[in-house]
TORPA-4810 file (N, C-alpha, C, O; in nm, 3 decimals):
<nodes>
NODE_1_-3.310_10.446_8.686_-3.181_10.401_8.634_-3.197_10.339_8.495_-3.109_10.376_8.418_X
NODE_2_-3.278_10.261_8.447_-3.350_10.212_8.327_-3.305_10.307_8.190_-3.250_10.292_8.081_X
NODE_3_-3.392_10.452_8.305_-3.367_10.557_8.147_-3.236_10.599_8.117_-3.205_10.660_8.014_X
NODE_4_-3.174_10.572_8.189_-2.994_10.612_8.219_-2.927_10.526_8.149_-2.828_10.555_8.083_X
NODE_5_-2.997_10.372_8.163_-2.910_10.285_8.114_-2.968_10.321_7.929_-2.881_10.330_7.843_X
NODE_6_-3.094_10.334_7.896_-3.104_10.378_7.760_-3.068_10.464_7.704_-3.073_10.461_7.581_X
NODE_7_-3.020_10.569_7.769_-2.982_10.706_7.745_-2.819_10.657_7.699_-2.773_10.694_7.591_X
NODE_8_-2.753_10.583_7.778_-2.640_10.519_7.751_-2.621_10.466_7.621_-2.522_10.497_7.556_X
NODE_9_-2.713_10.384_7.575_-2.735_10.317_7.460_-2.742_10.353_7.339_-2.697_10.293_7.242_X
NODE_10_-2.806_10.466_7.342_-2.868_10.504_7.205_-2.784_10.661_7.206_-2.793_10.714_7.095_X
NODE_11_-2.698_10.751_7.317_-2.645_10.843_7.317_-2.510_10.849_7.214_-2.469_10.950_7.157_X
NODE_12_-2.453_10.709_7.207_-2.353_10.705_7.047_-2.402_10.729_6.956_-2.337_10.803_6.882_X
NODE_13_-2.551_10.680_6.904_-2.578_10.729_6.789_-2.618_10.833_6.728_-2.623_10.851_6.607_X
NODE_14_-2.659_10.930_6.845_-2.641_11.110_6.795_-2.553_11.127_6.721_-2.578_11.183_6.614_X
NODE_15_-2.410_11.082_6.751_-2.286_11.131_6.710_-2.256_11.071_6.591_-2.158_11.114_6.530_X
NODE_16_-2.342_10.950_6.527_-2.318_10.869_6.422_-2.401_10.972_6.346_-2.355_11.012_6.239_X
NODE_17_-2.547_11.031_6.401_-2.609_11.046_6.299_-2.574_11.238_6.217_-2.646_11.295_6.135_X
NODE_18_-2.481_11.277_6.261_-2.410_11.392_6.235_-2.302_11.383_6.105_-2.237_11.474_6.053_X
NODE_19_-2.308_11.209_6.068_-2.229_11.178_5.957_-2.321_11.136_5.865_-2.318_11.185_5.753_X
NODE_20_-2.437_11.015_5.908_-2.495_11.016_5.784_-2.581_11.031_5.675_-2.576_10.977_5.564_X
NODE_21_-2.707_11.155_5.747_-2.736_11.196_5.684_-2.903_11.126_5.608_-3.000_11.139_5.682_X
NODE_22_-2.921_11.078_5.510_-3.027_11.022_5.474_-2.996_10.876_5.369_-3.078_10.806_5.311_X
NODE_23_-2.900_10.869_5.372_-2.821_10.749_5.362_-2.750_10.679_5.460_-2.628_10.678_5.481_X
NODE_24_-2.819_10.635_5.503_-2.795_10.519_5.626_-2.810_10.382_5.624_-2.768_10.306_5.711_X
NODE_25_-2.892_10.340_5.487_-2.881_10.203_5.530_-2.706_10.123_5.509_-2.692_10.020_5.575_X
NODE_26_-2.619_10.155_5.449_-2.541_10.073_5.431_-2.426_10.097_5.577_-2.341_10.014_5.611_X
NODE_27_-2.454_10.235_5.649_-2.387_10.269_5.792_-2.503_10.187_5.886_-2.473_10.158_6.002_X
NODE_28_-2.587_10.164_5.851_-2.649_10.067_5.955_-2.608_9.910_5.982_-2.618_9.832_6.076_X
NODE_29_-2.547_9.907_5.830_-2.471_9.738_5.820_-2.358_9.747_5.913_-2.322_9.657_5.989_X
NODE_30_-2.292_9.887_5.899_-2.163_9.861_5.954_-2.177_9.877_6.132_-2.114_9.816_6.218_X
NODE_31_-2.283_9.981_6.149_-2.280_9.977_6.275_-2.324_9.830_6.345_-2.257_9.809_6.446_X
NODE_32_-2.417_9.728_6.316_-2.430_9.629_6.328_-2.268_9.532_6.344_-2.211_9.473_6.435_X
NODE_33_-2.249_9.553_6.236_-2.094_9.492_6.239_-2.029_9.521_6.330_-1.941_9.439_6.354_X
NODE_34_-2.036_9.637_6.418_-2.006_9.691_6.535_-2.058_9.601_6.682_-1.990_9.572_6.781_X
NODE_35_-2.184_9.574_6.655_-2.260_9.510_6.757_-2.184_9.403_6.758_-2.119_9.390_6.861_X
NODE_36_-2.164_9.287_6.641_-2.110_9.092_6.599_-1.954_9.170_6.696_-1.920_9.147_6.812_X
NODE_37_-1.905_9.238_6.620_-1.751_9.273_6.668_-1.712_9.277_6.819_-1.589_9.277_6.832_X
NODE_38_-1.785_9.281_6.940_-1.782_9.274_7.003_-1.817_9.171_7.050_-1.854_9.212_7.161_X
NODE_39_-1.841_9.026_7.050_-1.868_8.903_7.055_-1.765_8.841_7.110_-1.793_8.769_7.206_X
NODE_40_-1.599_8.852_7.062_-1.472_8.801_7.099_-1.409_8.863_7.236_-1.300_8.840_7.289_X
NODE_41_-1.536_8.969_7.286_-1.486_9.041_7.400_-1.580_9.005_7.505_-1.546_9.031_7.620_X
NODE_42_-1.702_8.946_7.482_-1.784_8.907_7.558_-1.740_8.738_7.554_-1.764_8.685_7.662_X
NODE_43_-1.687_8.654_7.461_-1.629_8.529_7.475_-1.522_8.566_7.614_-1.560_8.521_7.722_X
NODE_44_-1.414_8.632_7.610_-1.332_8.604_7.703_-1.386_8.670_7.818_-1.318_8.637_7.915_X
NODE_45_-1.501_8.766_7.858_-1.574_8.766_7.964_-1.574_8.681_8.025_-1.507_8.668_8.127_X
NODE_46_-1.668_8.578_7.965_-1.704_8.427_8.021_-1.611_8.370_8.010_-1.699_8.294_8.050_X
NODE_47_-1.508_8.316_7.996_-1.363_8.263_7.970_-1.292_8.290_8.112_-1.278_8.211_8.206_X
NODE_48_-1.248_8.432_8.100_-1.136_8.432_8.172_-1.210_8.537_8.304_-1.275_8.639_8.281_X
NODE_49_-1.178_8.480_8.449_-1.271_8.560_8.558_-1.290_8.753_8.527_-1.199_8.817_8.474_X
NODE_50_-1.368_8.790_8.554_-1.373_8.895_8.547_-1.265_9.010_8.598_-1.226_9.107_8.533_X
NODE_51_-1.221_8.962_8.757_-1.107_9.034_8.840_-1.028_9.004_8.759_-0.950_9.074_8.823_X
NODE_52_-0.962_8.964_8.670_-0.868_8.910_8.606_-0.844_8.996_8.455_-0.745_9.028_8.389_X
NODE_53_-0.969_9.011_8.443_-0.988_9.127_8.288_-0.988_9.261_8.313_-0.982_9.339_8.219_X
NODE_54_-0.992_9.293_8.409_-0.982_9.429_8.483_-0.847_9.471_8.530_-0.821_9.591_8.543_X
NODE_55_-0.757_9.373_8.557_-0.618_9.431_8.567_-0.535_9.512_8.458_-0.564_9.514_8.338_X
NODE_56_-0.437_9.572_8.512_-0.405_9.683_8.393_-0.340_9.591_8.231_-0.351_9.655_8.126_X
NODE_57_-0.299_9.496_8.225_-0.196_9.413_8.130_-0.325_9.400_8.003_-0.305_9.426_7.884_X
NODE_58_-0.460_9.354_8.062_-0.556_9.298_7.982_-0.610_9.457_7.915_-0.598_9.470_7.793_X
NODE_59_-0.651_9.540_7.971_-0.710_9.646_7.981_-0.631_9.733_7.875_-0.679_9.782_7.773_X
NODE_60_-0.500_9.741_7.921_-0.424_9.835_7.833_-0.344_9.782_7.710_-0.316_9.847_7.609_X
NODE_61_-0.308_9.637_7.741_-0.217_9.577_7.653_-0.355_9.485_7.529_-0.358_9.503_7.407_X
NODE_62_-0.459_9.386_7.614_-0.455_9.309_7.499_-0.613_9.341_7.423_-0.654_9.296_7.316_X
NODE_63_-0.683_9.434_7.522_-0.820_9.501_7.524_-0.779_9.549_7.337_-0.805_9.485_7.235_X
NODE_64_-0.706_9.692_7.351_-0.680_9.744_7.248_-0.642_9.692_7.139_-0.660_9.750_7.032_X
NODE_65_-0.580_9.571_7.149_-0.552_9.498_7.018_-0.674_9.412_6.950_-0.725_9.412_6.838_X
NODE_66_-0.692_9.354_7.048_-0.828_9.262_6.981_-0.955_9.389_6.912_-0.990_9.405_6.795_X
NODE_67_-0.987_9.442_7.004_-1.130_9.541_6.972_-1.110_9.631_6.855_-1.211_9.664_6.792_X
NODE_68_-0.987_9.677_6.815_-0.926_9.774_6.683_-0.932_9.712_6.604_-1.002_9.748_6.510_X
NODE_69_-0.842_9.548_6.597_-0.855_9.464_6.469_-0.995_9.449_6.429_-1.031_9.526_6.340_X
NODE_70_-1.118_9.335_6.494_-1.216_9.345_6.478_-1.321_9.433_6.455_-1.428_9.413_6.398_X
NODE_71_-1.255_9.581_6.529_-1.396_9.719_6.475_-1.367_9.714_6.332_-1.462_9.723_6.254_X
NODE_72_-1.213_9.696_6.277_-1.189_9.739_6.184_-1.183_9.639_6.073_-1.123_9.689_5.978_X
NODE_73_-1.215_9.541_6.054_-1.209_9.453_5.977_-1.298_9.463_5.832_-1.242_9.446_5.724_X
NODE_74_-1.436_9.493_5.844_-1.493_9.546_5.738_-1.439_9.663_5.653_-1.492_9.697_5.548_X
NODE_75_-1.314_9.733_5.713_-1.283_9.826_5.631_-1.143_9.802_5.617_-1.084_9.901_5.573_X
NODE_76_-1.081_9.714_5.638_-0.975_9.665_5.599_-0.954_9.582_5.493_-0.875_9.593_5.399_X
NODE_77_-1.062_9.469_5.529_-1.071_9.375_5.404_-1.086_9.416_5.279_-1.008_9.377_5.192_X
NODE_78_-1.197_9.509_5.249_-1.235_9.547_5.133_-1.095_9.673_5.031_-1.086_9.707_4.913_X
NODE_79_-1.020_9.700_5.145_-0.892_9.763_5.124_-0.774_9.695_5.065_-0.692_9.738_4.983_X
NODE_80_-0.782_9.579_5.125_-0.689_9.471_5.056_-0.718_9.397_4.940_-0.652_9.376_4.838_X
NODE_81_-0.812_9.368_4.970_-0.899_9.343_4.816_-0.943_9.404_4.707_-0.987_9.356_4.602_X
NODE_82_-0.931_9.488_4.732_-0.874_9.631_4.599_-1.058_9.682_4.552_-1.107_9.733_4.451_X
NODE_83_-1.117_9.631_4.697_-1.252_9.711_4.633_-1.267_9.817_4.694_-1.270_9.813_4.817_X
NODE_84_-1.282_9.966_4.612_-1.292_10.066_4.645_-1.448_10.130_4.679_-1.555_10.099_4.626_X
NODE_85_-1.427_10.206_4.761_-1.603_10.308_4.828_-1.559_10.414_4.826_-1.444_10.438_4.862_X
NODE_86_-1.635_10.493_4.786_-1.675_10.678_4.830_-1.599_10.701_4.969_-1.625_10.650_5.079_X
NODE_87_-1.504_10.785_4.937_-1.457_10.844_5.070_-1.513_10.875_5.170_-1.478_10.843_5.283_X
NODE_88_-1.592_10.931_5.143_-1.687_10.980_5.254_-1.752_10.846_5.330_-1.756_10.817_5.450_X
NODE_89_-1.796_10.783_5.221_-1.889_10.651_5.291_-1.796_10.570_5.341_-1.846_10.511_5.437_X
NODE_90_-1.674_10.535_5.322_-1.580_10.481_5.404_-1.548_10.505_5.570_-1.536_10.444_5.676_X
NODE_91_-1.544_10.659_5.505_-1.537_10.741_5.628_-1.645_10.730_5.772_-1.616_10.729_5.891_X
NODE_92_-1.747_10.723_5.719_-1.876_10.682_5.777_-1.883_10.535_5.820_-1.887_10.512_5.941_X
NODE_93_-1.885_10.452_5.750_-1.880_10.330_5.789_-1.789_10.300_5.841_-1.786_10.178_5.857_X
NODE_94_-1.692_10.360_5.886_-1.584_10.330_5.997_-1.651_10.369_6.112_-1.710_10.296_6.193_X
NODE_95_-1.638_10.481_6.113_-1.691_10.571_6.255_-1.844_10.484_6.291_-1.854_10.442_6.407_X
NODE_96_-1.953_10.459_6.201_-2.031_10.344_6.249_-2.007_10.213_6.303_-2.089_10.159_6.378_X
NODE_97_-1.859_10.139_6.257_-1.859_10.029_6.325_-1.822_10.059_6.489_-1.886_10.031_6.591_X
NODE_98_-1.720_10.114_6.475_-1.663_10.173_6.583_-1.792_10.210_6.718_-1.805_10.161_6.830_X
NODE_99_-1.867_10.312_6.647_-1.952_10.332_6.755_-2.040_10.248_6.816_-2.081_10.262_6.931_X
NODE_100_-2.079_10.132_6.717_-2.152_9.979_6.732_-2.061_9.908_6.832_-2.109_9.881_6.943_X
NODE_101_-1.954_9.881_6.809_-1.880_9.843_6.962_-1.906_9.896_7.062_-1.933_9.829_7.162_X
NODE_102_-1.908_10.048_7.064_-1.902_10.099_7.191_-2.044_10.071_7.250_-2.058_10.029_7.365_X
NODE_103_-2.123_10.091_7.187_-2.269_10.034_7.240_-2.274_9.876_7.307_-2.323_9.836_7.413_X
NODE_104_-2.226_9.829_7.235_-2.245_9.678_7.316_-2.155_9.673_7.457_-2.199_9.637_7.566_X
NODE_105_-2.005_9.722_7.427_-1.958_9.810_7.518_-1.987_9.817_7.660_-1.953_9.771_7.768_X
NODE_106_-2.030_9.861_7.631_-2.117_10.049_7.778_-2.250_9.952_7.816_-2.326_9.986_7.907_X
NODE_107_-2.270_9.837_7.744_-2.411_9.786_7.818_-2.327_9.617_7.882_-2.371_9.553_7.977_X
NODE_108_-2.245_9.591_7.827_-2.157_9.473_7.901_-2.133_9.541_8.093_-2.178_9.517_8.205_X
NODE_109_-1.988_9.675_7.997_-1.978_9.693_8.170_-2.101_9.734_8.275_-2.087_9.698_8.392_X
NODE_110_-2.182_9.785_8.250_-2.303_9.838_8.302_-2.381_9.787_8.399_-2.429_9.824_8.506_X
NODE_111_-2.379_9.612_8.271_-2.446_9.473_8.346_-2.343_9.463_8.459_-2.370_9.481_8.577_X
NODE_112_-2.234_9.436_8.414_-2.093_9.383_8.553_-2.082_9.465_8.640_-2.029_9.420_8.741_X
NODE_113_-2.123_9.616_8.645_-2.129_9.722_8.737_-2.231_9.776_8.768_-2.270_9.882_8.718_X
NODE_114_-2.308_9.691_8.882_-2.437_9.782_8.831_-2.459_9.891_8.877_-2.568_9.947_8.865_X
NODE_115_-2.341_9.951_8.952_-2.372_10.051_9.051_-2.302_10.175_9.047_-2.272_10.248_9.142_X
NODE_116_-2.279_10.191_8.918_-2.262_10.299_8.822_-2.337_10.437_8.863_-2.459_10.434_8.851_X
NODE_117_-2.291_10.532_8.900_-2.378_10.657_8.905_-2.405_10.737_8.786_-2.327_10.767_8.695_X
NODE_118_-2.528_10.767_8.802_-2.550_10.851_8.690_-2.453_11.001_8.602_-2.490_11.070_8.507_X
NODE_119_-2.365_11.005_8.658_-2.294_11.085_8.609_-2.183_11.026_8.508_-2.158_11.067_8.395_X
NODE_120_-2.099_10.876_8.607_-2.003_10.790_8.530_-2.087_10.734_8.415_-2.013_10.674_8.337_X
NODE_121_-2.188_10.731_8.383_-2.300_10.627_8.296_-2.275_10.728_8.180_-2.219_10.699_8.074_X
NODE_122_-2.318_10.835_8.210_-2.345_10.991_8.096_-2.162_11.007_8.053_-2.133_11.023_7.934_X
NODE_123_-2.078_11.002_8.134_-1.925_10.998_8.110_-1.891_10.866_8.025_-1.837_10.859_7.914_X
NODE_124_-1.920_10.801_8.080_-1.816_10.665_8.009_-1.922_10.634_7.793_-1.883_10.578_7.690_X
NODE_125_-2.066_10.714_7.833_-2.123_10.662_7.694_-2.039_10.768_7.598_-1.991_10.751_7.486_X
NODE_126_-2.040_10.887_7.689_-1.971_11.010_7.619_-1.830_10.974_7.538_-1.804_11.010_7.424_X
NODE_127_-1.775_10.920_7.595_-1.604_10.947_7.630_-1.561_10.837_7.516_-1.501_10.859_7.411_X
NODE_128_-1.620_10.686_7.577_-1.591_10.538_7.502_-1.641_10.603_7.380_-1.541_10.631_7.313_X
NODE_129_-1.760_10.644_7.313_-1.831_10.623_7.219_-1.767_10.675_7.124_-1.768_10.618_7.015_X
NODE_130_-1.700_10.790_7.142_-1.630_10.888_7.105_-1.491_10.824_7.022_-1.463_10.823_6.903_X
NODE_131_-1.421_10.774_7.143_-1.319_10.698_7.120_-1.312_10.590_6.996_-1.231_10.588_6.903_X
NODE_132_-1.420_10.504_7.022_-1.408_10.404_6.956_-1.451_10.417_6.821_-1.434_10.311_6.762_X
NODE_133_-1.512_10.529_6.734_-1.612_10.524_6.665_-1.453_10.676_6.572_-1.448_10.721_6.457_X
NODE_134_-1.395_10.693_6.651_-1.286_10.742_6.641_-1.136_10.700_6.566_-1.068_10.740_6.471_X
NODE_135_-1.130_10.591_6.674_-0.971_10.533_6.638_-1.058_10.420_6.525_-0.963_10.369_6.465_X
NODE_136_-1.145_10.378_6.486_-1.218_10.323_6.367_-1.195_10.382_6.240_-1.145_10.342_6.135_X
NODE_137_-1.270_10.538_6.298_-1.275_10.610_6.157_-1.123_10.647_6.074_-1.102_10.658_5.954_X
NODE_138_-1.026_10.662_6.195_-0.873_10.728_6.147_-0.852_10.597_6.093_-0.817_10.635_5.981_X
NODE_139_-0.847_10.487_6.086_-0.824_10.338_6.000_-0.915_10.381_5.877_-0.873_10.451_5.785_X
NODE_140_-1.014_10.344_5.885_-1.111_10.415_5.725_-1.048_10.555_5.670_-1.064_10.576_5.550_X
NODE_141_-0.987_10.638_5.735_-0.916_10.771_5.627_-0.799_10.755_5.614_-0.735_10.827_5.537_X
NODE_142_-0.724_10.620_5.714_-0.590_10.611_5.668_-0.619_10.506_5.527_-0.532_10.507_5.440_X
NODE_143_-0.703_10.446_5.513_-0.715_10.359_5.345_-0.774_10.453_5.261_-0.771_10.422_5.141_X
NODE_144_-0.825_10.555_5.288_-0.850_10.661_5.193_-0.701_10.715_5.123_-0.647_10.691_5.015_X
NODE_145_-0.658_10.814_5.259_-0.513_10.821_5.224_-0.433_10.735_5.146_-0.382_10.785_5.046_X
NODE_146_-0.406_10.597_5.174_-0.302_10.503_5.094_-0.360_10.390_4.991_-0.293_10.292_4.960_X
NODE_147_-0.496_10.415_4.938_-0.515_10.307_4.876_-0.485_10.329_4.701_-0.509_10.239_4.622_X
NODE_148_-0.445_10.424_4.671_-0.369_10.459_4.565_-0.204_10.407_4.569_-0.126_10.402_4.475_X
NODE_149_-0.183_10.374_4.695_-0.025_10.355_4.672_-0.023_10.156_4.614_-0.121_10.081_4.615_X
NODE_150_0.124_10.120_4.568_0.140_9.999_4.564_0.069_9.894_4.598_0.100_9.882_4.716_X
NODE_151_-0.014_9.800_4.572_-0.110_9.725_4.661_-0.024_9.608_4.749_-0.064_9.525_4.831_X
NODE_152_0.107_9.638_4.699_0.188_9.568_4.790_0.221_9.610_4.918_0.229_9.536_5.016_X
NODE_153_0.238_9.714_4.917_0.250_9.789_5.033_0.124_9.843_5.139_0.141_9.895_5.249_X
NODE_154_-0.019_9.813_5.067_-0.091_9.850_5.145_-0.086_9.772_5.276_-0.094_9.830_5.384_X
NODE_155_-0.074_9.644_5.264_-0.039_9.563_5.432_0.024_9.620_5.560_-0.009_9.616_5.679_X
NODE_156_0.130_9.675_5.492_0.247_9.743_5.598_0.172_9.896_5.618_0.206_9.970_5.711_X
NODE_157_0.070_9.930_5.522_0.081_10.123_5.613_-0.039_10.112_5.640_-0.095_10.217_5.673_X
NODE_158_-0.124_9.982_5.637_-0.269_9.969_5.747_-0.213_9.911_5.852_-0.255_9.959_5.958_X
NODE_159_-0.085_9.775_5.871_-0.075_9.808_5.987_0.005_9.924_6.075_0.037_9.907_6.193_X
NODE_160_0.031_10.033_6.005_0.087_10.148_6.050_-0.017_10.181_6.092_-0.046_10.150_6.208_X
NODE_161_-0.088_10.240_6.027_-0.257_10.336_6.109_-0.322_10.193_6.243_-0.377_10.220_6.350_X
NODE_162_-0.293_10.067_6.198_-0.351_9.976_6.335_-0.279_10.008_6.480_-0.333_10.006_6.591_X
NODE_163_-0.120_10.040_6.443_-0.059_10.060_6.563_-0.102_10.201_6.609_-0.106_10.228_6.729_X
NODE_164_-0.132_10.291_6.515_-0.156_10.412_6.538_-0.278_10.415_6.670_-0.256_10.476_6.774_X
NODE_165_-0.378_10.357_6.650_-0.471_10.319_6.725_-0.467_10.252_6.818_-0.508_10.282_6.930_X
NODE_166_-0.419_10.154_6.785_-0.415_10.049_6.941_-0.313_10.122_7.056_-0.289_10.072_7.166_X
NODE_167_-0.256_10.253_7.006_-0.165_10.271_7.065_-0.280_10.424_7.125_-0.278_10.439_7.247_X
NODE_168_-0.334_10.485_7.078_-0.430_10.551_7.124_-0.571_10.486_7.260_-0.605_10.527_7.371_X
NODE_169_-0.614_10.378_7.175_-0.709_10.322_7.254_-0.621_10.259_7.413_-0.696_10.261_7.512_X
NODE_170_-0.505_10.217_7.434_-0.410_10.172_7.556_-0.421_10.303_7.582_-0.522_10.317_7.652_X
NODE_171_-0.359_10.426_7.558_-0.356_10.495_7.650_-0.480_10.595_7.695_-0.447_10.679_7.778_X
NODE_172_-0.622_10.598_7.650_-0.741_10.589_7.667_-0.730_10.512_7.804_-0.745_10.563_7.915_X
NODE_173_-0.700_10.373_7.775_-0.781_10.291_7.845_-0.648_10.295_7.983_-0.677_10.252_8.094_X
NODE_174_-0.528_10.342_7.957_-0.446_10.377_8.109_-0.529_10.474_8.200_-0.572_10.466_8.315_X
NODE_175_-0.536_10.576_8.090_-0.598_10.718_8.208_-0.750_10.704_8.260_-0.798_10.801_8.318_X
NODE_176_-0.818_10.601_8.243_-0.876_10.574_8.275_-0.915_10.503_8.366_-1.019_10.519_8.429_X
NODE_177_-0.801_10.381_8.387_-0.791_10.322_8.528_-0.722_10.412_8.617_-0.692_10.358_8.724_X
NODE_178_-0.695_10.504_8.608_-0.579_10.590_8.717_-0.742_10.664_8.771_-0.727_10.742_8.866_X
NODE_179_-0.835_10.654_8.740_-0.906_10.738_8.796_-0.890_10.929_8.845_-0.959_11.014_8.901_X
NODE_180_-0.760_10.917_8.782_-0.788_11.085_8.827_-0.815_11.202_8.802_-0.745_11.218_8.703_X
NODE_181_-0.896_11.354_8.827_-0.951_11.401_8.775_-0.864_11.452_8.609_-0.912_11.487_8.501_X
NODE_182_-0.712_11.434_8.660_-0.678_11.544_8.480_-0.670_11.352_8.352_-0.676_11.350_8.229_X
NODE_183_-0.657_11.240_8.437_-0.688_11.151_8.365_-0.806_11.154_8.280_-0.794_11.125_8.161_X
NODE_184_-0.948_11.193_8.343_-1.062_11.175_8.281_-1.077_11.289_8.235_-1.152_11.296_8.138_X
NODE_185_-1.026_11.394_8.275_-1.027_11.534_8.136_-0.995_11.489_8.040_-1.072_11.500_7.944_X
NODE_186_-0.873_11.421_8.024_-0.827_11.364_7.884_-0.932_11.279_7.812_-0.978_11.288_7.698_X
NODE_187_-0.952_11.211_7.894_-1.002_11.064_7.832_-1.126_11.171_7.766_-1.164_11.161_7.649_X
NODE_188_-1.186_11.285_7.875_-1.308_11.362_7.757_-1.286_11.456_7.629_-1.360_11.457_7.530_X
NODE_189_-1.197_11.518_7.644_-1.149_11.626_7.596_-1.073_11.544_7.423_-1.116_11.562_7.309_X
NODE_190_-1.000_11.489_7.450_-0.930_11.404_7.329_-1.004_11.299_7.241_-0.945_11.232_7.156_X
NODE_191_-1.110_11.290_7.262_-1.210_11.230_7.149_-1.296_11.334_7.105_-1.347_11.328_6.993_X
NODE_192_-1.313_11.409_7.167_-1.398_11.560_7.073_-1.320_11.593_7.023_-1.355_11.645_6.917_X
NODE_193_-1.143_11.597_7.053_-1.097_11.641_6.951_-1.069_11.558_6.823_-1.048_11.618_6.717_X
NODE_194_-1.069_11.428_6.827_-1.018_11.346_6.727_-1.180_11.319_6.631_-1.188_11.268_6.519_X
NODE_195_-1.285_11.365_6.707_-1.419_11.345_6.619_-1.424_11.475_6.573_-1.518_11.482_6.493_X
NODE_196_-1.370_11.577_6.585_-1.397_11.715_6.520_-1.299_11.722_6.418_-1.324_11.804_6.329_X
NODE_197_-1.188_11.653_6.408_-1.066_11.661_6.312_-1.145_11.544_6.259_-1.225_11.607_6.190_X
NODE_198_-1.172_11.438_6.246_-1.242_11.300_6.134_-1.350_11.435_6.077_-1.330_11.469_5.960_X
NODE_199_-1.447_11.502_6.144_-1.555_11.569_6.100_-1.490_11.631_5.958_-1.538_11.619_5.845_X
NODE_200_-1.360_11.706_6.000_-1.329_11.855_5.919_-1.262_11.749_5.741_-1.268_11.782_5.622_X
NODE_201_-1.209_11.632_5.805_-1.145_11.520_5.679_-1.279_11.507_5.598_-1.287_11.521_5.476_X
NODE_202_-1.391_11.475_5.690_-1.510_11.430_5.619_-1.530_11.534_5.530_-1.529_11.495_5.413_X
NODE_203_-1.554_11.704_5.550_-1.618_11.788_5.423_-1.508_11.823_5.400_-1.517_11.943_5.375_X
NODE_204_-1.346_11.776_5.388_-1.210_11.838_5.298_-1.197_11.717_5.264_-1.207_11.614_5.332_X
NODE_205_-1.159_11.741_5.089_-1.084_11.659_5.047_-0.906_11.660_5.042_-0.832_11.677_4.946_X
NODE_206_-0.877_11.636_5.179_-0.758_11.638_5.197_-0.648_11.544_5.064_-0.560_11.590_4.991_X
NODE_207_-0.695_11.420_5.076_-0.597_11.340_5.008_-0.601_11.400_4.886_-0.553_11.315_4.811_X
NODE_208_-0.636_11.519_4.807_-0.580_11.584_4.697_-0.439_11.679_4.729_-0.385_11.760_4.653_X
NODE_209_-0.404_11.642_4.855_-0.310_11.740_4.870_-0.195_11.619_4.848_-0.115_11.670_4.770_X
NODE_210_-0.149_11.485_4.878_-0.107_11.415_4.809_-0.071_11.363_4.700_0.031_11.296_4.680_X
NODE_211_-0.190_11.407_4.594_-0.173_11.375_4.468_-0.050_11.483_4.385_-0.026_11.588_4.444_X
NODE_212_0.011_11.463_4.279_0.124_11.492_4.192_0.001_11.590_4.123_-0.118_11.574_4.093_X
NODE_213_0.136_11.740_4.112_0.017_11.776_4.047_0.125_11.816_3.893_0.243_11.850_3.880_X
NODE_214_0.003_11.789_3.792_0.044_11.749_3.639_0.100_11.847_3.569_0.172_11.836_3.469_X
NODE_215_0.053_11.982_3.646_0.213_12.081_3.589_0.332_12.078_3.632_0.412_12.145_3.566_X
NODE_216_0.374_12.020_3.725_0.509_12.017_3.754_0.604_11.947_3.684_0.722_11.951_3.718_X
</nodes>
């Protein structure tokens, strides 16, 4: 079970390392930032009883809000603050923080469950890792997308892409307590697709299709 639980661990970062390539140290900061980011979720562990964090209100309603703000904070701030990064590396260092949550993640519930079968262990590193490293990255290409607009307005259309997410990660995290088999199709099926569409943003430079173009 040991190698199961490592296999768990280190199985997000395959999927990180398909983005970055031979430049990694500054996606290593962020994935770290991933690891701290999950700290406010292990506080209310110990806080509030466990049976109690497991009901659907916490799970679907306040899970998703806290864990989105915080994955995403390193790439928010620097958005508001009008310091700009390489698209791509934005792009990356999202999807790294993201997946740094999910790692700390998948080894919290693991500890609280220990009786996880090897199949749910290989599912939930799959599925979460996916997710989270996911609804991260669509926040990092939605400030790609809008950081040319008004800097007044950037507040209001990051928290547009925040609701966008938290509203993804709740219903992740519904079909997932329903336990049932077309629930957990989803929950697999819909992060390969949302990491294969971040993939296709990563080698297109889409946001030129936004820009005014100077013959018109």
């Amino acid at each position: 079970m040991e190698n199961v639980l490592i296999a768990a661990c280190f199985l997000p970062i395959l999927f990180l390392m398909a983005f970055i390539g031979r430049e990694g140290k500054k996606y290593i900061v962020y994935l770290f930032w991933g690891f701290l980011s999950a700290i406010p979720v292990l506080i209310l562990i110990y806080v509030i009883p466990y049976s109690v964090l497991k009901t659907p209100y916490f799970v679907v309603n306040l899970f998703p809000l806290l864990e989105e703000f915080f994955k995403a904070l390193p790439v928010i701030i620097p958005a508001i603050i009008g310091i700009k990064n390489n698209d791509k590396d934005l792009l990356v260092c999202a999807m790294a923080s993201g997946i740094g949550f999910s790692i700390i993640e998948n080894l919290i519930s693991l500890i609280l469950i220990p009786d996880y079968t090897v199949p749910i262990v290989i599912i939930r590193s799959f599925s979460t890792s996916l997710m989270h490293g996911c609804t991260c990255g669509i926040i990092g290409y939605g400030v790609v997308l809008i950081r040319n607009f008004d800097r007044h307005a950037l507040p209001t259309l990051l928290f547009g892409f925040y609701t966008i997410v938290v509203t993804i990660h709740a219903m992740f995290n519904l079909l997932y307590l329903e336990y049932s088999p077309t629930g957990i199709l989803i929950d697999l099926v819909f992060p390969v697709f949302l990491f294969f569409f971040l993939h296709a943003c990563y080698h297109v430079d889409i946001p030129i299709l936004f820009k005014k173009n100077p013959a018109l």
